[in-house]
C-alpha positions in Angstrom: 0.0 0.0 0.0 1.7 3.4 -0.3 2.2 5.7 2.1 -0.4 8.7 2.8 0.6 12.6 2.4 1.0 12.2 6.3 3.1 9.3 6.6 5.4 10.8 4.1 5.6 13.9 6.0 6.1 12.0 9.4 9.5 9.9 7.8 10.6 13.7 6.3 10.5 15.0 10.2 11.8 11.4 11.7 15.0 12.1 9.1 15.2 16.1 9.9 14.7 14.8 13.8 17.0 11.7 13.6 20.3 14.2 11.7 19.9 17.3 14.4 20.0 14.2 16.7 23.5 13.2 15.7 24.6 17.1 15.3 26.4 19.1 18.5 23.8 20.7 20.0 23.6 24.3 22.1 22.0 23.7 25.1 19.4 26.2 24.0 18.6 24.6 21.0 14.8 24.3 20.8 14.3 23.1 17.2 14.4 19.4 17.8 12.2 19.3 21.2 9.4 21.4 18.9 10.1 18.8 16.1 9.9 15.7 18.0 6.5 17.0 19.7 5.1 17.0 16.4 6.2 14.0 15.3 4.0 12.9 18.6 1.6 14.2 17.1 1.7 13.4 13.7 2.0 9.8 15.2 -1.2 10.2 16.9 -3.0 11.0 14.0 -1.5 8.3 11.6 -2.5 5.6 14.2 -6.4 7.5 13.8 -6.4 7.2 10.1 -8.5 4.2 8.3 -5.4 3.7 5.7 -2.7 3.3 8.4 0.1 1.3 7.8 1.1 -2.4 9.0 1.5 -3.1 12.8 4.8 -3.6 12.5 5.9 -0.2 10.3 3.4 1.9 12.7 6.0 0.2 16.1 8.7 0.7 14.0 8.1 5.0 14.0 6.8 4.7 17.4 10.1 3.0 18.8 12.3 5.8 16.8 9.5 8.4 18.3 10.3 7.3 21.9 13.9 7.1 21.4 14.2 10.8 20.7 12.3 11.2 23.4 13.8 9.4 25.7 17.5 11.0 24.3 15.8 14.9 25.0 14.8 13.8 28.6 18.4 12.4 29.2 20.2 15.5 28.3 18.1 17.4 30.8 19.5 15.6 33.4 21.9 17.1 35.7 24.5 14.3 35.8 26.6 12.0 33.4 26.2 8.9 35.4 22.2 9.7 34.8 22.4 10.7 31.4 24.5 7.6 30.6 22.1 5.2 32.8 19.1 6.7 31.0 21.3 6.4 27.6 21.4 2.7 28.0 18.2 1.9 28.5 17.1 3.7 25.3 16.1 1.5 22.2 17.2 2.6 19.0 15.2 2.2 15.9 15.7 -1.3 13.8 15.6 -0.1 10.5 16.7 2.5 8.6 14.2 5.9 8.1 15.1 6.2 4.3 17.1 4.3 1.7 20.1 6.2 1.8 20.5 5.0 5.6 22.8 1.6 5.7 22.3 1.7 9.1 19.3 3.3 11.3 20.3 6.5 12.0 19.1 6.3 15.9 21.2 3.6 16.3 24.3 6.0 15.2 23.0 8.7 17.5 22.8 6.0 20.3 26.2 5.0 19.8 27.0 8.7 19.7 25.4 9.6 22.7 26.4 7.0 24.7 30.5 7.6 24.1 29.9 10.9 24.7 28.1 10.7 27.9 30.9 7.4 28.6 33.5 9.6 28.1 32.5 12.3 30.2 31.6 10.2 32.9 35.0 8.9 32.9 36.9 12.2 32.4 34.5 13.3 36.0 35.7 10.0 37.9 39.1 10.6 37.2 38.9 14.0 38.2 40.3 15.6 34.3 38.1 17.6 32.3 39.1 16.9 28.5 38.2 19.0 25.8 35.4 18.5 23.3 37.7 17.2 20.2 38.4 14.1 22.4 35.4 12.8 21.8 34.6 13.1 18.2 31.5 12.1 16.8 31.3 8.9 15.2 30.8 8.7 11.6 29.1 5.5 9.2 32.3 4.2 8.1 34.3 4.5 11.5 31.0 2.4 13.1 32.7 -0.4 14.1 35.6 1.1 16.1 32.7 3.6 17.9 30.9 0.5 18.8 34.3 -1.6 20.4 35.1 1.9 22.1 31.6 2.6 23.9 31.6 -1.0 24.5 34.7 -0.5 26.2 33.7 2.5 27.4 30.3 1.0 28.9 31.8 -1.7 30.2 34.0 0.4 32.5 30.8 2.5 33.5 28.6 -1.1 34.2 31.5 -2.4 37.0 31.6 1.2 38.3 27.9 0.9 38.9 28.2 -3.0 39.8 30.7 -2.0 42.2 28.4 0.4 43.9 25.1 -1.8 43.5 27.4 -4.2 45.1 28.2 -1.7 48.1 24.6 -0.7 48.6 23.8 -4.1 48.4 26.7 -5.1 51.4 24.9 -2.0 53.2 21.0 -3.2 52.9 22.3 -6.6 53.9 23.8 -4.8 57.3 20.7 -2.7 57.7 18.1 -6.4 57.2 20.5 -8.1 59.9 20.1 -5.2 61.9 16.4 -5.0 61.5 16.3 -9.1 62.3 18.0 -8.3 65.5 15.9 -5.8 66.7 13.2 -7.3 65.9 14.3 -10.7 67.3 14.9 -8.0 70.6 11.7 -6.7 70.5 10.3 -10.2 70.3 11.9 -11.6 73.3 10.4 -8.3 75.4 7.4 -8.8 73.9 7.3 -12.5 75.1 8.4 -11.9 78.3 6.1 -8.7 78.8 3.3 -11.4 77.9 4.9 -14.0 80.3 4.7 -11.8 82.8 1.1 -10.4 82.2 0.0 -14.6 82.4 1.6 -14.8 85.5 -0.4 -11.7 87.0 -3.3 -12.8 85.8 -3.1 -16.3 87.6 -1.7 -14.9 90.4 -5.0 -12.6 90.1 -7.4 -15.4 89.8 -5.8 -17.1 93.1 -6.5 -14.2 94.7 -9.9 -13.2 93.5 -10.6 -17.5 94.7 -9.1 -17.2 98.0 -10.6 -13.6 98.5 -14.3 -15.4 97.9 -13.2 -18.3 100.1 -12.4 -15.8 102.9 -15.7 -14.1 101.9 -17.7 -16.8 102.5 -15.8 -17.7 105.4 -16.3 -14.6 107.0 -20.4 -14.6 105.9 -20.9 -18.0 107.9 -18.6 -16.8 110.7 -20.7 -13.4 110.8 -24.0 -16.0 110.9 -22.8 -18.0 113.4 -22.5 -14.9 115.8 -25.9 -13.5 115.2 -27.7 -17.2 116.0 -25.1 -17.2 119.4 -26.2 -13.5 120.3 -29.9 -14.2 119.9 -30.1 -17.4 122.1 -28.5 -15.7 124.9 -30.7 -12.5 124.3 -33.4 -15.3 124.5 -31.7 -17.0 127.5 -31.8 -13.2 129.1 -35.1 -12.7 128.6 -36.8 -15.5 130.5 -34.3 -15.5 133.6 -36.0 -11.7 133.8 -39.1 -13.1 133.5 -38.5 -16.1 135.6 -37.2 -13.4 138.4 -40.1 -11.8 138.2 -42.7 -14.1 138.9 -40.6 -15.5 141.6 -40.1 -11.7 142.7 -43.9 -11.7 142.8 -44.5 -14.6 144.4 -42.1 -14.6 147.1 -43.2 -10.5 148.4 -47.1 -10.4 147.5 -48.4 -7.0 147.1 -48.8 -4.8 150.4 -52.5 -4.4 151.5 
């Protein structure tokens, strides 16, 4: 199927995009963030359209879209060890834009970008600022060397970060065993608190039991010297009244 008026004008931008890619750059260069938000949207609407292209020729613009993306967002960070992180996660297009490409131009500006960044990285960790015409950018026919130099280059930057992953790593390690032992600690007071909360409790109940032992104890003690008190109330009472009839009897009433 050919291409619409808008693909062709989508694969135009991707080309302009994809060669002020691989150019030096100002840092207040604004063209290629304006073109690249087009293409976004250019995208959008070819995706709309009823004569779209294939699946796979629509992911193939989307994947060179996000790359330049990706690439403006990198060189907006503030450090090279991000910019060269964020570089290497970045997925360049798989083939090339137009015909004249041998290779896909995003993956030359990948390549560029990441021995640039490499390089810089290095030149920081070794403390040396070198100037710009040490890292020239790579052309098509010196390809090969570019790519066994940023390899090179990468791998150095991979141990540095291994080594440090490594280190925080060793760190978290300390800070889990440290965590384990205070929380074993805190487990062993816990237990103990809860130890020592069964043991008041029991020693509760025994003294809630004995306390209604004594309780009833003291009820039937408390009963036993009411009945006591009242039979010699009773016992009291008729020795009076005994006494008084014999009282009666024994001096009769005075005529």
């Amino acid at each position: 199927m050919a291409a619409t008026r808008l693909e062709l004008n989508l694969m135009r931008l991707l080309s302009r995009c994809e060669a002020l890619a691989a150019e030096r750059r100002d840092p207040e260069e604004w063209r290629l963030e304006k073109y690249v938000a087009a293409l976004q949207d250019m995208l959008g609407e070819l995706k709309k359209q009823s004569s779209k292209p294939a699946p796979e020729l629509l992911n193939e613009y989307s994947r060179k879209v996000d790359f330049l993306k990706g690439l403006l967002e990198a060189e907006k960070l503030s450090s090279s060890t991000e910019k060269a992180l964020a570089n290497q996660f970045l997925a360049p297009g798989r083939t090339p834009t137009t015909t004249k490409e041998r290779t896909p131009a995003t993956k030359t500006v990948h390549l560029q970008t990441k021995a640039r960044c490499t390089g810089k990285m290095r030149s920081e960790l070794l403390g040396t600022v070198l100037p710009s015409h040490f890292f020239p950018l790579p052309s098509c026919r010196g390809l090969a060397s570019d790519e066994k130099q940023s390899a090179v280059e990468l791998d150095a930057v991979l141990q540095h970060h291994q080594d440090m992953q490594e280190k925080l790593a060793e760190e978290m390690l300390s800070l889990a065993r440290s965590l384990k032992n205070n929380t074993l600690a805190a487990q062993n007071v816990i237990k103990q608190d809860n130890q020592t909360l069964s043991h008041s409790l029991r020693m509760a109940d025994q003294n809630f039991e004995k306390l209604k032992d004594e309780s009833d104890r003291l009820e039937q003690h408390a009963k036993k010297s009411v009945n006591w008190l009242l039979w010699i109330m009773l016992i009291i009472v008729c020795f009076i009244f005994i006494s008084m009839i014999l009282f009666i009897r024994i001096f009769p009433k005075l005529k």
